[in-house]
Structure formats: C-alpha cells, structure tokens
C-alpha positions as CSV (number, residue, x, y, z in Angstrom):
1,X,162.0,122.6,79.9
2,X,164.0,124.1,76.8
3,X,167.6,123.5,75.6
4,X,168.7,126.8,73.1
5,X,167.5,129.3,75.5
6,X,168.7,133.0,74.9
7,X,167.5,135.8,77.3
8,X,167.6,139.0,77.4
9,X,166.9,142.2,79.3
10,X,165.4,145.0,77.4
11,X,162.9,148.1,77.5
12,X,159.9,147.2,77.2
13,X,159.3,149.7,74.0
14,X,159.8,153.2,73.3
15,X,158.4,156.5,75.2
16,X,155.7,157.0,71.9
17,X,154.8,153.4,72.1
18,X,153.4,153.0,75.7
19,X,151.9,156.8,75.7
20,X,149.2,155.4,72.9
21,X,149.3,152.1,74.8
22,X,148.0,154.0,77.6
23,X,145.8,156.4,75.7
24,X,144.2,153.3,73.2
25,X,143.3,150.3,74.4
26,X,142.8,148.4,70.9
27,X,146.3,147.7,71.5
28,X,145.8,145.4,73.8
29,X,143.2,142.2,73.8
30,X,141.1,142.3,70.7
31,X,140.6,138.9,69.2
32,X,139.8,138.7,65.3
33,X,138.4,135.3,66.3
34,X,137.2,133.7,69.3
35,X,136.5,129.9,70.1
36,X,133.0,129.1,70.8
37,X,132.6,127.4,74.3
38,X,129.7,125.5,75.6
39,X,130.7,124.6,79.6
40,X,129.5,121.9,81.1
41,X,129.9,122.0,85.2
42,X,128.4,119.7,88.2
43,X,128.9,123.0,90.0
44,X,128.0,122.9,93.8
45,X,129.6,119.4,94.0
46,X,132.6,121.1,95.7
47,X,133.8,124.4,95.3
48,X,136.6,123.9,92.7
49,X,134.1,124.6,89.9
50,X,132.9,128.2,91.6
51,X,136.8,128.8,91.2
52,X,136.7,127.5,88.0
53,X,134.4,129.3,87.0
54,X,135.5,132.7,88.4
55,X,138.7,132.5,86.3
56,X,136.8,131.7,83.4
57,X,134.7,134.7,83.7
58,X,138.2,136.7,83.7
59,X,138.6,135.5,80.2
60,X,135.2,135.8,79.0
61,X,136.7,138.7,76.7
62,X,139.0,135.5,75.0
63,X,135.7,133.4,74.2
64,X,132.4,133.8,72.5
65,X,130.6,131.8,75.1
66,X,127.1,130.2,73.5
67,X,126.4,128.4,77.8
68,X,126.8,127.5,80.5
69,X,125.3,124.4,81.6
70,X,124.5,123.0,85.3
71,X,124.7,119.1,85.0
72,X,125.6,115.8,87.4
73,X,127.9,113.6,88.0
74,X,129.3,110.7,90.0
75,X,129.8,113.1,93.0
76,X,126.4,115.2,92.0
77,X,123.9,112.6,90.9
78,X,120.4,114.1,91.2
79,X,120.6,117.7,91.4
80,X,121.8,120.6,89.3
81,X,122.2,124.5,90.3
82,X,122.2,126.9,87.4
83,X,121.4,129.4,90.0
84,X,124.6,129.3,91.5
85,X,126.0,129.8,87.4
86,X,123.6,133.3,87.5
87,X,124.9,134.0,91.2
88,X,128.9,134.0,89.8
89,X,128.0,135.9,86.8
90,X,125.7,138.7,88.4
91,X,128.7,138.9,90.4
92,X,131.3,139.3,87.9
93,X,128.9,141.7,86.2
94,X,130.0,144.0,89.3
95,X,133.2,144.4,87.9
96,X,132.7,144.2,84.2
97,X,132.6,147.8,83.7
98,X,136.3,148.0,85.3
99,X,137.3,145.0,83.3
100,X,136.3,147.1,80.3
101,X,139.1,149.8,80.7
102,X,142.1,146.8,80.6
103,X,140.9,145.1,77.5
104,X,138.3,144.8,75.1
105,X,135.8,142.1,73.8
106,X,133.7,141.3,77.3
107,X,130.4,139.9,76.8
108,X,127.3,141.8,78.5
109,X,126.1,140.2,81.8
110,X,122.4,140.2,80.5
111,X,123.7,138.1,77.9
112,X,125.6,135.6,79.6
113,X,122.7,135.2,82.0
114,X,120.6,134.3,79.0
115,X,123.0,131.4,78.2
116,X,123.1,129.6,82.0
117,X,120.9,126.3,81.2
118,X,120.8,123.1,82.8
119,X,120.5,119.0,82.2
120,X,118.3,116.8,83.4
121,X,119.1,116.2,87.2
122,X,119.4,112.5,86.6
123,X,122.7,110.7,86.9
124,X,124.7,109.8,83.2
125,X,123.0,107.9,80.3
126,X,119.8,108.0,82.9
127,X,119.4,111.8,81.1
128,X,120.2,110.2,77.7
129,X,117.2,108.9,75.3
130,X,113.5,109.3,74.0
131,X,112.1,112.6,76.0
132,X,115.3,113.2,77.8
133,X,116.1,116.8,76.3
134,X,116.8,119.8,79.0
135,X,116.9,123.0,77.5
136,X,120.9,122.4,78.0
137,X,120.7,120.1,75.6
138,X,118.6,121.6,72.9
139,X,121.0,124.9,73.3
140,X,124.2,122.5,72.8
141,X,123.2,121.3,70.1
142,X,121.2,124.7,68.3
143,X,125.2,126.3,69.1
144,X,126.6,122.9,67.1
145,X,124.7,123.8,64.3
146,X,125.8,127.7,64.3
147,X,129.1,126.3,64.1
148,X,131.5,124.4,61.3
149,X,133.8,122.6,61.0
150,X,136.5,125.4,60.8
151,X,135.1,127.4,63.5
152,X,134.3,124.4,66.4
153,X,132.3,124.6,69.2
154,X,134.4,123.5,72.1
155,X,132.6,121.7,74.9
156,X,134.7,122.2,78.4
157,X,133.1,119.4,80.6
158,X,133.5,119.9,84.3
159,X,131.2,117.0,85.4
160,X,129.4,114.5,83.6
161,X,128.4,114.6,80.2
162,X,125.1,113.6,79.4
163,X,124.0,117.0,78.3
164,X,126.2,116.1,75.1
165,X,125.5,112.5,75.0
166,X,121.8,113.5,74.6
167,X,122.8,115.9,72.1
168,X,124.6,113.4,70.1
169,X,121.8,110.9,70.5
170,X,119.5,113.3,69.4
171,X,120.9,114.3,66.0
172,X,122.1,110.1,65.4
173,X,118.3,109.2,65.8
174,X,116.6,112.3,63.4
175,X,119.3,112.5,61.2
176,X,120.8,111.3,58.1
177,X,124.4,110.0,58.4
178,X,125.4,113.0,56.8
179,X,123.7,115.3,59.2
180,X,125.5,113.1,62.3
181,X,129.2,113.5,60.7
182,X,128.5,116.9,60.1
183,X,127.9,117.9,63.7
184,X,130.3,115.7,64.9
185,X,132.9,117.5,62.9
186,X,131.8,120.5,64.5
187,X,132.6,119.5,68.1
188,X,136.0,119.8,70.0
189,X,135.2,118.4,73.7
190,X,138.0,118.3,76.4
191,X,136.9,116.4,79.5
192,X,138.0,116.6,83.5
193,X,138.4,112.7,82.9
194,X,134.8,110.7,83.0
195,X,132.4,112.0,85.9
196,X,129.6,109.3,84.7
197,X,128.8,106.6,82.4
198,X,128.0,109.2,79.4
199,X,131.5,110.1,78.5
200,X,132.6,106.6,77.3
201,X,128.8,106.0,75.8
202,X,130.2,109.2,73.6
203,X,133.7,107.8,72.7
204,X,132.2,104.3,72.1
205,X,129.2,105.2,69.9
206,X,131.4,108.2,68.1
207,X,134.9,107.4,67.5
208,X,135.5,110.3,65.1
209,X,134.9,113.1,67.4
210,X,137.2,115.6,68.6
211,X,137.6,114.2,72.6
212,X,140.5,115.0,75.2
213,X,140.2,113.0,77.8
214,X,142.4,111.4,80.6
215,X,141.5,107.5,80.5
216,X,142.2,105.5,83.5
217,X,140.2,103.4,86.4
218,X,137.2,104.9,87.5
219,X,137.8,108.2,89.7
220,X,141.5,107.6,90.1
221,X,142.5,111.2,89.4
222,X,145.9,111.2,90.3
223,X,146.4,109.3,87.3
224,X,145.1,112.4,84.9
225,X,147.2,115.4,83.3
226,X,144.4,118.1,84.6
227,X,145.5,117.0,88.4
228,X,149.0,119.2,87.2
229,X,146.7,122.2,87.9
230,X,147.2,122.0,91.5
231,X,146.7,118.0,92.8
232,X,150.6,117.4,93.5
233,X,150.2,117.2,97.2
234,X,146.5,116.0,97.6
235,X,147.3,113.0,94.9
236,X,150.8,112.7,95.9
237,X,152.9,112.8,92.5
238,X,155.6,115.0,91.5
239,X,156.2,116.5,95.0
240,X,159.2,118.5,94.7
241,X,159.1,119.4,91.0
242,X,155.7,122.2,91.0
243,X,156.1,125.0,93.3
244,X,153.3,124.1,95.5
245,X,152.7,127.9,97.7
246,X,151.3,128.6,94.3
247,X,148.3,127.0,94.4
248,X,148.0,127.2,98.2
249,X,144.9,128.9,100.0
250,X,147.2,131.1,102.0
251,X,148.7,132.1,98.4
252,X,145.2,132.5,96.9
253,X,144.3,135.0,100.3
254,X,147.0,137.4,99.6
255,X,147.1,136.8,95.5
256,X,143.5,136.8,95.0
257,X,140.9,137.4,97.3
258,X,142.6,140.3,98.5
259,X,142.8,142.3,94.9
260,X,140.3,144.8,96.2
261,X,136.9,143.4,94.6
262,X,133.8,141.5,95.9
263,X,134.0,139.0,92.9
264,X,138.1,138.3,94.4
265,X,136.9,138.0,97.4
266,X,134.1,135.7,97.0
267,X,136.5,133.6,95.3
268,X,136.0,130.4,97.3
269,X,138.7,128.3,99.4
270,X,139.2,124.9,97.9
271,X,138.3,121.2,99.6
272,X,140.3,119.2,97.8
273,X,142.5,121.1,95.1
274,X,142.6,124.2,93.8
275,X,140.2,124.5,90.1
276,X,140.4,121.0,88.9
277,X,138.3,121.7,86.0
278,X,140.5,125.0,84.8
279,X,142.9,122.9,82.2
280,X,139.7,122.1,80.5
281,X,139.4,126.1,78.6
282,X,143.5,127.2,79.6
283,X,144.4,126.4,76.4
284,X,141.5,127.9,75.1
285,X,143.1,131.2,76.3
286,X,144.5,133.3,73.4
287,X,148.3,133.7,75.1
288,X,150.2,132.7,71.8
289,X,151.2,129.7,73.7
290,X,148.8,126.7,72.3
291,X,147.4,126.2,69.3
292,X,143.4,124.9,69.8
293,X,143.3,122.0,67.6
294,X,147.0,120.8,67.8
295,X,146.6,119.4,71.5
296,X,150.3,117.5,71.2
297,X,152.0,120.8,71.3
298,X,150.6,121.9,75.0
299,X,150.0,125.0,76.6
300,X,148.7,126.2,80.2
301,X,146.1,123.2,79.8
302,X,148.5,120.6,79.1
303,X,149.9,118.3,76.4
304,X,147.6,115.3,75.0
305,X,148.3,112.8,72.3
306,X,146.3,110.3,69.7
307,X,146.8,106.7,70.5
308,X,147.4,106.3,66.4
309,X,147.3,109.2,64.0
310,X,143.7,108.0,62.4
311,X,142.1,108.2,65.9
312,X,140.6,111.9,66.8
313,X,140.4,110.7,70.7
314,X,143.3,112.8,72.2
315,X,144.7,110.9,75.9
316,X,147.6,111.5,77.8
317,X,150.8,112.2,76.8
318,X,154.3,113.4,79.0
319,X,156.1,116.2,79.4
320,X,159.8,117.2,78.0
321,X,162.6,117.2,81.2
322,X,160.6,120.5,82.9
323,X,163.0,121.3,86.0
324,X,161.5,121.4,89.3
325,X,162.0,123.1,92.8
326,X,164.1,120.3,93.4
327,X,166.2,119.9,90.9
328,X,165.5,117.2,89.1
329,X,163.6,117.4,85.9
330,X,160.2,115.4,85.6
331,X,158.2,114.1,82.4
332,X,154.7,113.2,84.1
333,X,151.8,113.9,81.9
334,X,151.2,116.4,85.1
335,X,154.0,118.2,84.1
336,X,152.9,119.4,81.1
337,X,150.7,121.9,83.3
338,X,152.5,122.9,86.4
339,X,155.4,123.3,84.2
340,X,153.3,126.9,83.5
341,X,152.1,127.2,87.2
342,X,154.1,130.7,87.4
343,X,152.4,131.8,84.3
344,X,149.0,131.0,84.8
345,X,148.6,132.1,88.2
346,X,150.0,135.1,88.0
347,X,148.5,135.9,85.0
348,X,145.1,135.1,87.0
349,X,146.5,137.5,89.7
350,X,147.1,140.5,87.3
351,X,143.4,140.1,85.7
352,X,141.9,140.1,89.0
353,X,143.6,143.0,90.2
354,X,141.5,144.7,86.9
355,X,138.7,143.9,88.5
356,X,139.4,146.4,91.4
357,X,139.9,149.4,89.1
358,X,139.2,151.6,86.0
359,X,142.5,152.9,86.5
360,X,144.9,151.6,84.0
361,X,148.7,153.0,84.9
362,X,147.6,151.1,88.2
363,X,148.0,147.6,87.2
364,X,149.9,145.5,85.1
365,X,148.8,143.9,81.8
366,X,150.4,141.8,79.2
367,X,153.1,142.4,76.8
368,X,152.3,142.7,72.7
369,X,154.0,140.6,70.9
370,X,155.0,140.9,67.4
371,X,156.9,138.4,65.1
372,X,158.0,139.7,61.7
373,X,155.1,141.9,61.6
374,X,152.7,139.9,62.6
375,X,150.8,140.4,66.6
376,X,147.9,138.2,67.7
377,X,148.6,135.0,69.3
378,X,148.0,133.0,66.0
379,X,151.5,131.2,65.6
380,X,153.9,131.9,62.0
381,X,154.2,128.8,59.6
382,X,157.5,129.0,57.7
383,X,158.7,126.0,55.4
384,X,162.3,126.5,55.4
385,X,164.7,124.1,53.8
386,X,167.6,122.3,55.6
387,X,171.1,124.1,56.1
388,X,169.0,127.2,56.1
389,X,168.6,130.6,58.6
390,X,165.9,132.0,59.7
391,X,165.1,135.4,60.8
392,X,162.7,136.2,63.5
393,X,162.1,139.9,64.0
394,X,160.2,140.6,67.4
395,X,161.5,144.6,67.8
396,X,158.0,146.0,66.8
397,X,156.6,144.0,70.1
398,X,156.0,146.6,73.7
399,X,154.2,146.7,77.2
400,X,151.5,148.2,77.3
401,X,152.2,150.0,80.6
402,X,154.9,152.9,81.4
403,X,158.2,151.8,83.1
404,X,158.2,148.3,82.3
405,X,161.0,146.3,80.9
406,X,160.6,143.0,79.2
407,X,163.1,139.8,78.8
408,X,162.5,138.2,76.2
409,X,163.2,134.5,76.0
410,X,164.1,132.7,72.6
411,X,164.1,128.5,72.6
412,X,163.7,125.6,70.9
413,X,160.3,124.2,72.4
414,X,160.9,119.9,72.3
415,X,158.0,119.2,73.8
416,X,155.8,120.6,71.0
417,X,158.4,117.6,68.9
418,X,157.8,114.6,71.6
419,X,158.4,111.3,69.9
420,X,158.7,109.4,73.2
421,X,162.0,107.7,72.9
422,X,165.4,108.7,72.2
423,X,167.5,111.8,73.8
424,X,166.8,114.7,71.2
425,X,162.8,114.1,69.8
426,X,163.5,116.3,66.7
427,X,166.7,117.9,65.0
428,X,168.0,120.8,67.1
429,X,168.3,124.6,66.0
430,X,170.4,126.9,66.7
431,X,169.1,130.4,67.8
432,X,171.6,133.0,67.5
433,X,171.1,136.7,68.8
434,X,170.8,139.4,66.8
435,X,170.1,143.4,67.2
436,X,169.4,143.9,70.9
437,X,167.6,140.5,71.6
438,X,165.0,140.8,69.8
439,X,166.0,140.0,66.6
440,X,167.5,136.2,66.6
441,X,168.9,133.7,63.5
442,X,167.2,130.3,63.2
443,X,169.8,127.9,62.1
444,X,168.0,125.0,61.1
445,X,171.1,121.4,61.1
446,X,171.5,120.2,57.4
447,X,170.0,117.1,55.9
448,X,172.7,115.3,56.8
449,X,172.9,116.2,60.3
450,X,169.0,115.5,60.7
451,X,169.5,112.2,58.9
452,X,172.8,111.0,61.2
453,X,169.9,111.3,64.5
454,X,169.0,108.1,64.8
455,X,165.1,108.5,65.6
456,X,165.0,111.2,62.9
457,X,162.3,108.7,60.7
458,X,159.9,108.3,64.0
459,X,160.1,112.5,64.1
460,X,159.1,112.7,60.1
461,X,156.4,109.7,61.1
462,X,154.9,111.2,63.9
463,X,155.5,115.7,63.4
464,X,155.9,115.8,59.8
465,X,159.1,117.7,59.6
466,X,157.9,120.4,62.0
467,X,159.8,122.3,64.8
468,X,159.1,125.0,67.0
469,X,160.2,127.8,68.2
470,X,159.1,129.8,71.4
471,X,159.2,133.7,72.2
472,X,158.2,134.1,76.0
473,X,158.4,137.8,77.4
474,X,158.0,138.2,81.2
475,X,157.7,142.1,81.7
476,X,158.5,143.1,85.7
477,X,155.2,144.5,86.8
478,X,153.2,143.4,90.1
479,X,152.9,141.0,89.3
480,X,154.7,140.1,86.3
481,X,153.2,139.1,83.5
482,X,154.1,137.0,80.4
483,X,152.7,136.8,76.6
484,X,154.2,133.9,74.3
485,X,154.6,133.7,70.3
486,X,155.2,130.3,68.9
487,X,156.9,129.5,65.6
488,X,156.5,126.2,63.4
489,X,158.6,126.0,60.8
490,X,157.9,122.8,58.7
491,X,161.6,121.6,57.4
492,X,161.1,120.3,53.9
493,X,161.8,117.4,52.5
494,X,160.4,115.7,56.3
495,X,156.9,115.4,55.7
C-alpha cells in the first residue's frame, strides 16, 4: 500500500493529557465545518440501505444533513418508504443521548425527522418534468440554494436519481443560465453507479457538474469501485486480497449487533452484500484521511479519477499495489476501498459500542491528531522547494482514553500521486525519524533526481508537483481505533 513506512510504538500522551480528555469532551469530535448532505436511498429494495443507513446515523455528528429522501430505482420502481427513513431515525434517537457523552455535534431526532422526504414513486425520468415535483425535490433544491459554491451540497445517491434530475430540470426551465451554473456549482453528487435512466439524463444534459460515478453496462456491479465495500465474494473479484470475515454476517453478529443496543441489534443481515451504498458518504467522514473535493487522492470511499482534467465527471480509477491476505498485491479500482476494510469496520464497531453507554472510560474512541500545531482532519499545504527537509511535528497529538498506547505510522502515500504507468508515479521522499516517532524529516529528492524519473513530466501534467504524506495512528483499544493526518506538500518548480 505504502513504500517509506516508519512505525512506531508510543504512549498514547501524557497522564494530564487524557485526565482532561476524559473530563472535556471538546477534545474530541467537534467539526468547525461540516459538508452538507442530501441522501438519496431506494430503501426497502433490500436491506443494504437500512445498514447503510444505520452507519450513517453514527456519523450524523460529521454532517449537517439538510434530507433524507425515499426514491426508486431499477430494483424499486413504483414505490417509496420514507417511513421506514423515520422508523431508523426514531430508533437511533434511542441512543442519541449516549452518543452525546463520546462526541459532540449530533443533530436532534425531531429535526432529522423533519428532513425524511420522498420522490415521486414513478420509475427514473418518468418523475422528471412539468408537475413532477415531490416535496424531495423542492427540499433538494431549497438546500442547493442555501449552499455555494465553497460550501457544496453533497448528494449521496443510493438508488435512482430522479429526485435530482427533477431538481436540475426545474431550475434549467425557470432560470436564467446564470441561475442554472450557479446551482450546478453548488452540487457534489457521488452515485452507487446508475439505478435508472435519470443519472445519465443528468451527466448528458449537465456536463459541468460535480458527479462520481462508476460507468459500466447496465447493473453489472462487479465492475464498480463501491463493490470494494464488501462484494469480493458475491461478485467474484479480488478473492484473496480483502479480508473477507470482515464484512461477514457472522462478524457483523458478534461486532455489531451484539454492542448492547436496540439500534445494533436491529442492524439488519445482508441479502446480497454488506452496505453497498456506504462508499457513497465514507469519505464524507472527517477522519483526516480524504479530502471532499480531491476524489483522486481516496479515502475509506475509494479513489475516482477525471477522464481529462477539463471534465468535472469523476469515474473509476485503481488502486496503488495494496497487499492482500494472500500475498500478492492488487490494483483493482475495488481496492481502493477494502484496502481500508480494517479501518472502517472497526471504526463502525467502536461507534456502535457508544451507542450502548454514557460511560466513557468504557469504550474506545479515536486518537487526536496534531501536525505542527494544527488538529482537525483538514490536511497541511506546504510548498517546499527541491533538495529540501521537512519537519513534521505530531508530539502535541494523544488518545483520548486512559491506558492506551498509539503507533504511529509515517509514509509516503502513492496512490494519492497515481499517474497510471511507470514503477514510481511521483518522486520518492524520504521520511526520517526524529524525537521518539513522532517527530519525522521530510527529505524531498533534488531537481535532478525528480528530473532523471522518467514519467516525472506525466506527474507535473497530471498532480502539479504535489506529494503526500500520511500520519496513521492505530491506538490498542477494543477495538482499536485509527485517526489519519495527510500532508501535501506542493514541490515547486512542478506545477
């Protein structure tokens, strides 16, 4: 997965730190911003989207959700159920008050209730046209306009996506052009590939929008990244590279719906695989991994890439040599997911064991990060010039909980750097340890040495000069639990 990799095995932070850890939980999950998230689900199709939904609920504190939206879909074609949207969130308002003591930010259940709408129960661009509005649709496109461009609304779609298609229709026909590029602008959509005929309606009639999609024949799922969340055996790719007991329902009886509340243990057994609509908001989730609106770099959700760099239609891309169970290493567009598989479920784990107490010293939570100063999970920009060091000083970063120690991992991340050819995609650092492994030198290669790579002119084309840098810290709880920091630094002289 990484080449450069340093680890090492430290306390987690001193005795003072994790006593007001403990004692003040602003330390721990407050955003200073939030995406906005408009979710679109054929839920009650099967019950991946229930699952889907459940674990989006444990991140609700990560979001500012403006809906949820019942719709159709290939598999769903004349129905929707918003009720069973109020059903999951009456039941995660159960354990919102324990949720409450492990971090802050959580919507109120009232509210979210007040946000579960639904489209037309009419299959695709059958809901999309004069007197086709659903009071999905009309909320869509009242939370585009709240919006701007530098603070999107993103529109997970779990199902079809005619509720957007009629929003989009809606604001092209009583609009001036202006008005239409405007809230287009405003829109970030990532889709579970296309459920119906109104996703490639969108991408036809509006090539500038924001759209992650996986595009392939109709329904052949095995073909898209979001099958990395779980599909390996079920679509039959990559078997032997994910570790496949972790998305099992035998793993998901003793993981999750035994934590100890009602909402785990109304968490539903899959029919096909497990949340096939989760990649859609992962790397919405404010881990320090991803970065929203820079898709190419990947994150829990996957990595996606723009057939040229004028087109804002993001498709799939491939992953860097992530080593499996097996051995090998694999560089399917699938494995820029499971390649996190460890991270994501376990991190689901830990947050649904919240939901079974108040009690915070008994359950695990996330390490705090810190890079030069800096927490949150927004990543550092540093231009640095060639045949230059860099320090990167992490020792201000702790867990939150008593007894925990941390390893911290430092690496080059080359999959953030993919140019699709060649051995090494962009010039190799060297990270050098420093005070007690948390405290590394940057060694960025010289101009010459970046020149004498042969594909170093594709890398400048294609990244403009930039290379990353990853900080993962795995802390030893039950179950462990990671947080990520990522580091661009923009080379000069490359762009």
């Amino acid at each position: 997965m990484f080449i450069s990799i340093l680890a090492v095995c430290l306390v987690s932070c001193s005795a003072l730190a994790r006593t007001q850890s403990v004692t003040n939980i602003s330390v721990l999950e407050s955003f200073t911003t939030k995406p906005r998230v408009f979710v679109l689900t054929d839920i009650a199709n099967e019950p991946d989207d229930e699952m889907s939904l459940t674990r989006f609920l444990l991140y609700a504190n990560h979001f500012s959700v403006q809906g949820i939206a019942a719709t159709t879909s290939t598999w769903l074609r004349n129905e929707t159920f918003a009720w069973q949207i109020q059903e999951k969130v009456l039941e995660w308002g159960e354990v919102r008050d324990n949720l409450t003591k492990h971090a802050e930010g959580w919507p109120e259940t009232e509210g979210l209730l007040g946000k579960v709408y639904s489209g037309l129960p009419v299959y695709g661009l059958e809901g999309v046209g004069d007197g086709k509005d659903s009071n999905a649709s009309v909320a869509l496109a009242a939370a585009v306009d709240e919006a701007n461009a530098d603070d999107p609304l993103w529109v997970p779609i779990w199902g079809g996506a005619s509720v957007l298609a009629q929003a989009l229709w809606t604001v092209s026909l009583f609009g001036s052009q202006v008005a239409a590029a405007s809230f287009v602008a405003k829109l970030r959509v990532y889709a579970i590939s296309d459920q119906d005929d109104a996703g490639p309606w969108i991408r036809s009639h509006f090539p500038d929008l924001f759209y992650i999609a996986s595009i392939h024949a109709f329904s052949l799922y095995r073909l898209a990244t979001w099958s990395g969340i779980s599909g390996e055996s079920y679509y039959d790719f990559d078997v032997g590279g994910p570790d496949s007991s972790l998305v099992s329902n035998d793993w998901l009886e003793s993981n999750i719906r035994s934590s100890g509340s009602v909402f785990a243990t109304n968490y539903p057994r899959f029919a096909y695989i497990m949340e096939g609509d989760t990649p859609s908001f992962l790397n919405l989730i404010q881990n320090g991994l991803s970065a929203r609106d820079h898709p190419n770099w990947g994150g829990w959700g996957g990595r996606y890439g723009r057939p040229t760099n004028k087109s804002n239609q993001w498709v799939d891309s491939m992953a860097w040599r992530v080593p499996g169970t097996d051995g090998r290493n694999y560089t399917s567009n699938q494995a820029t997911i499971w390649q996190w598989r460890k991270a994501y479920q376990y991190d689901f784990a830990g947050r649904m064991n919240w939901t079974a107490t108040a009690d915070f010293g008994a359950v695990n939570h996330n390490p705090r990060l810190y890079i030069n100063g800096t927490g949150g999970s927004e990543y550092p920009y540093i231009e640095v010039d060639p045949g230059t060091n860099v320090v990167l000083d992490a020792r201000e970063s702790f867990d939150p909980d008593d007894g925990d120690q941390v390893v911290y991992t430092w690496s080059q991340d080359f999959g953030a750097s993919l140019t699709g050819i060649g051995d090494n995609q962009a010039p190799v650092l060297r990270i050098e340890e420093g005070e007690g492994g948390k405290l590394v030198t940057v060694v960025v290669p010289s101009e010459d040495t970046i020149r004498n790579n042969g594909y170093w002119s594709l890398w400048r084309l294609m990244e403009g000069g930039l290379v990353h840098v990853l900080l993962e810290a795995w802390d030893d709880g039950l179950p462990p639990l990671v947080s990520y920091r990522r580091v661009v630094l923009k080379i000069r002289g490359f762009d």
